[in-house]
Residue, then its C-alpha position, 0 to 999 in steps of 0.5 A: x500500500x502506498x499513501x496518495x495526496x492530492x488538493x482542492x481549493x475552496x473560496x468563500x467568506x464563512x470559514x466555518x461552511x468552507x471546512x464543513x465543505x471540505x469534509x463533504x466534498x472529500x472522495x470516497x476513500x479519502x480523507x482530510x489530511x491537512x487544511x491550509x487558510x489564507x485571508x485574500x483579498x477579503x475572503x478566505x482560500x482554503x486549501x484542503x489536502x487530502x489522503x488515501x491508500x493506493x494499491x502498488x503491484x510489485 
């Protein structure tokens, strides 16, 4: 088994609706590994990082 990570960006003025959506929107089989927010131009830039298991055949 491998670990993949991969991103999505949320924008948007409720930080709180921006992390819930994070959760929502995560694919089946993954997982929120990280969240990263910035405070642009007068709304907030989430940057969810997400997490799952890969099948690697040797």
């Amino acid at each position: 088994m491998q670990i993949e990570r991969f991103w999505e960006v949320f924008h948007g003025q409720d930080l709180d609706r921006l992390v819930d959506k994070a959760h929502e929107d995560a694919p089946l089989s993954s997982e929120v590994y990280q969240v990263q927010v910035k405070y642009l131009n007068n709304e907030y830039v989430l940057t969810a990082i997400y997490e799952h298991e890969v099948n690697v055949d040797d």
